[in-house]
C-alpha positions as CSV (number, residue, x, y, z in Angstrom):
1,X,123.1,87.9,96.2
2,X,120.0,87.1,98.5
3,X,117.0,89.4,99.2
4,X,118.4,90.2,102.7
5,X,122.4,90.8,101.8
6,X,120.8,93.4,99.3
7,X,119.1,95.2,101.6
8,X,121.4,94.9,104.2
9,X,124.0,96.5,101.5
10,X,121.6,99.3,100.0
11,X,120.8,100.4,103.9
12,X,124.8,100.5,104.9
13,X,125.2,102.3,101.7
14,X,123.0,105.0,101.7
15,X,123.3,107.4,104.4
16,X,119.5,108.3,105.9
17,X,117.9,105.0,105.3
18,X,115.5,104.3,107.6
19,X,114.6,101.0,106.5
20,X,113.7,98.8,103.4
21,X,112.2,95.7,102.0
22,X,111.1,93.7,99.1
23,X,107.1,93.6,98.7
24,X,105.1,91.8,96.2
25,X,102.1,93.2,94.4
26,X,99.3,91.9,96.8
27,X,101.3,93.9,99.2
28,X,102.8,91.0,101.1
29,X,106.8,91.5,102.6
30,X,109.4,89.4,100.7
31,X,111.8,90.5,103.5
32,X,111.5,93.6,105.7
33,X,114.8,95.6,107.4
34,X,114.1,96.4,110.1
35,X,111.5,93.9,110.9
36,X,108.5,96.0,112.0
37,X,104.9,96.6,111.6
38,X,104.9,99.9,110.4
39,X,107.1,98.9,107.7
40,X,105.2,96.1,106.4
41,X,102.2,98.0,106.5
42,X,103.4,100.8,104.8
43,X,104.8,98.5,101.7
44,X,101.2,97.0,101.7
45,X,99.2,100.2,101.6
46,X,101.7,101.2,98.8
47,X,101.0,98.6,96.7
48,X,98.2,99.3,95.5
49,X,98.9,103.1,94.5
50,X,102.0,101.4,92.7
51,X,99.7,99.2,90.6
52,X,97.1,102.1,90.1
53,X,100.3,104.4,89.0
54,X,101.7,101.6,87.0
55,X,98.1,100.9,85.4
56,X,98.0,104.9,84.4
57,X,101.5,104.9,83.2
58,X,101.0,102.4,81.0
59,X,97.5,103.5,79.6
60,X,98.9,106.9,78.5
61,X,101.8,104.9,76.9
62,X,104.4,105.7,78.9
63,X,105.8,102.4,79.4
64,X,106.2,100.4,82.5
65,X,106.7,102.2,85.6
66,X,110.1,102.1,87.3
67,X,110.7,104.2,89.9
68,X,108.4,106.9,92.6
69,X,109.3,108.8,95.1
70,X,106.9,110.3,97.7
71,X,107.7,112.8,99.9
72,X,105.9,113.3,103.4
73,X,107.2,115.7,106.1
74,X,109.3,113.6,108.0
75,X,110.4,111.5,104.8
76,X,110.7,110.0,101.5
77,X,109.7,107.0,100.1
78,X,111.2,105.6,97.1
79,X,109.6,102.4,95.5
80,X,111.3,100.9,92.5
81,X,110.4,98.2,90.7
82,X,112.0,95.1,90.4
83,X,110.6,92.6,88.8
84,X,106.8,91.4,87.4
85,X,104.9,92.4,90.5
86,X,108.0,92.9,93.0
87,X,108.8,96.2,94.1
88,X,111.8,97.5,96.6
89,X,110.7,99.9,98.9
90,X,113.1,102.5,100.4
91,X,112.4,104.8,103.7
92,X,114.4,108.0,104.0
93,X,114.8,110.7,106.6
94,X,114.3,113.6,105.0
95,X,117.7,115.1,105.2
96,X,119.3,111.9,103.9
97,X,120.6,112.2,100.3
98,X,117.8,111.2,98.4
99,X,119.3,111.0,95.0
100,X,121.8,108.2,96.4
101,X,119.0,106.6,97.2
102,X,117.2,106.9,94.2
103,X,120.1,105.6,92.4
104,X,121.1,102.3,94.7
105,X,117.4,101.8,94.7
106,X,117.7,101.0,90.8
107,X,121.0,99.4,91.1
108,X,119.9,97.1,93.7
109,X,117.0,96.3,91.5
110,X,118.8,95.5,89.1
111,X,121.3,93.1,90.9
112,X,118.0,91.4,92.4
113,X,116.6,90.8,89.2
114,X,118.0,87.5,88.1
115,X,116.5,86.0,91.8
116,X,113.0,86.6,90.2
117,X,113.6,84.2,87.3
């Protein structure tokens, strides 16, 4: 499956998605649905707290870090990761079904792994 069917699919699938994307640790778009700024900007500026999150996580020994949500008034943002230094971001309206999302987040994590190897 390529980067952009599985977005395509986890956006058709889970009701409130606002859009999604693949970004790698330095914060740069692997692919980006829908294609704008704000998106792209947003997955960069997130990077970074991933890695600091990730970084903390992993000094209290609580393994690798999979899988944050933040919420913000108007939505939710759901960042899994996917693979060393990849990370699928997830926008939601707020009254979308976050746990769905949540949960096809992983899944579709999980069927993009083998694309990082």
């Amino acid at each position: 499956m390529s980067f952009d069917e599985a977005i395509s699919r986890l956006l058709e699938d889970c009701p409130g998605a606002l859009g999604a994307g693949i970004i790698d640790a330095d914060g740069i778009p692997v692919v980006v649905k829908p294609s704008t700024a704000g998106l792209e900007l947003l997955g960069a500026e997130l990077a970074s707290v991933l890695g600091d999150v990730g970084n903390a996580a992993r000094e209290l020994q609580h393994g690798s870090l999979q899988q944050i949500s933040i919420y913000a008034e108007k939505a939710v943002v759901v960042l899994t990761t996917v693979a060393a230094g990849y990370f699928l971001v997830l926008i939601m309206d707020r009254d979308g079904l976050i746990g769905k999302g949540r949960f096809l987040s992983r899944l579709t994590g999980v069927r993009l792994q083998p694309e990082f190897i």
